[in-house]
N, C-alpha and C positions, 0 to 999 in steps of 0.2 A: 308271091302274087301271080295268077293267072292272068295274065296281061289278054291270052286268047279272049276271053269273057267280054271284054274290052271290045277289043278286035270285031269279036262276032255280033255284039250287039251293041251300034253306035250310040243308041239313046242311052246304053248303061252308062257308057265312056263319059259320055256332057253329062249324066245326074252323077255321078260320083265325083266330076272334077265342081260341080255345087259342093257336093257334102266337102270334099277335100276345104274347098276355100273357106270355109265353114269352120270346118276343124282345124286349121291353121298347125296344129303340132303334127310332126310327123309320128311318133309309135301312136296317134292316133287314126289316123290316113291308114296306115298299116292294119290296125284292126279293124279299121271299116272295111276294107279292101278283103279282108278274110271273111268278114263276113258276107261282104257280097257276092264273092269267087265261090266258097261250099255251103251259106248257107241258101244265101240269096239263089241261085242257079238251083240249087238241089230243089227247094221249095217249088219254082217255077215247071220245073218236069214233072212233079208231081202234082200239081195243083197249078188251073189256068184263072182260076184268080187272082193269083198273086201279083201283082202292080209294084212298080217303084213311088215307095212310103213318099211322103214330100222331105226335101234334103233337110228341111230344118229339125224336121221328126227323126229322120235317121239319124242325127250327127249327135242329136239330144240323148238317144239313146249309147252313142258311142261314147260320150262324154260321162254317161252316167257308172257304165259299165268299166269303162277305165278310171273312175275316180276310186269305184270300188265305194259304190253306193246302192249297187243291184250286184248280185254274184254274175257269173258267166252261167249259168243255168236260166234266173232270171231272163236273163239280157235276148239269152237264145227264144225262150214262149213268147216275151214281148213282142220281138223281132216277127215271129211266126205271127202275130195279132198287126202289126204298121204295114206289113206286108199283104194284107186283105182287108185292113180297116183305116189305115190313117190315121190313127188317134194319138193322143199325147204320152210318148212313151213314161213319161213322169206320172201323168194322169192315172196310167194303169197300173204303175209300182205301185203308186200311193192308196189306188183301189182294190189291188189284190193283195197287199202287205209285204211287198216286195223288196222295200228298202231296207237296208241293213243296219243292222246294228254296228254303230262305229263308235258307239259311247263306253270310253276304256273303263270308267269307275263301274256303271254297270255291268259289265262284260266279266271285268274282273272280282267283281260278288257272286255272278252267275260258277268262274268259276275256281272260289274257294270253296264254294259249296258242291260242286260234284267231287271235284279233291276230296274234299272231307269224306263225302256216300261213296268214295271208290277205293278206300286203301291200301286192296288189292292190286290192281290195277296201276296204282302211283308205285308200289314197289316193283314192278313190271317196268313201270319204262326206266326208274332208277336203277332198277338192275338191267338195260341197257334194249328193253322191247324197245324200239320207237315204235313199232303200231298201235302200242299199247297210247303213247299220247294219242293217236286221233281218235281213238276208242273215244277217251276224254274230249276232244273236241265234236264227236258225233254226237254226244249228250248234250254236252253246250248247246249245239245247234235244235238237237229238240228241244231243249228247256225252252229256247228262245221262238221256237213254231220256225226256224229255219231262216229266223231273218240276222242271226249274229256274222259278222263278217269273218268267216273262218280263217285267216290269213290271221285278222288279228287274235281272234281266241286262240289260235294256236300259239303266236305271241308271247301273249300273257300265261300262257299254263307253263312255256316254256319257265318267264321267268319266276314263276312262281317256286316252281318246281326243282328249282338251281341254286 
């Protein structure tokens, strides 16, 4: 944590100790906090439009990003959008198709079936590639237009594949 950030800008201090009370758990404080210290700042230098999101906005998106309902990629454009427009961080998953795939019986039909289209590739990681799984998970994520939660597709190929 850059506490200086803090420091140097007292209105960030009181809007983050909102989101903090907001957010109630600490590894999520912690990932607010990261994103305020390099993204939040980085943003602001580059761009003087950038305003602090309303804390309910931002803490929504902290919550969603830690649930592991938008990836960390997501979470980062979103953040780049609350930060010059204020909108409902949910609002914009939901309108840009951003929410993940966390449904394990779909996930895991998504991938029997590149299993099956890769048996090259399956005998790669069985003969001890591991980059050869996320090969297979980077398919997943196409199949799926990049909304499957790759944490769990990798999951499941693991067990599949064991």
């Amino acid at each position: 944590m850059k506490i200086e950030s803090y420091i140097n800008d007292p209105n960030l201090a009181v809007w983050f100790e909102k989101v903090a009370g907001i957010l109630g758990d600490v590894d999520a404080i912690k990932l607010a906090s990261n994103y305020i210290t390099s993204d939040y700042v980085g943003l602001k230098k580059s761009n003087p439009e950038v305003k602090l999101a309303k804390p309910e906005n931002f803490a929504e998106l902290i919550k969603m990003a830690k649930g592991g309902y938008i990836s960390s990629r997501a979470a980062k454009d979103i953040f780049g959008r609350i930060v010059t427009k204020d909108e409902s961080p949910r609002d914009i998953a939901e309108k840009e198709g951003l929410i993940q795939t966390n449904d394990e019986s779909a996930l895991t039909e998504i991938a029997k079936k590149i299993i099956d289209a890769n048996p090259k590739v399956v005998l790669d990681y069985k003969g001890g590639k591991e980059n050869a799984l996320m090969s297979l998970v980077g398919q997943i994520m196409k199949e799926t237009k990049g909304s499957a939660n790759p944490a769990l597709a990798k999951e499941i190929l693991v067990n599949l594949l064991t």
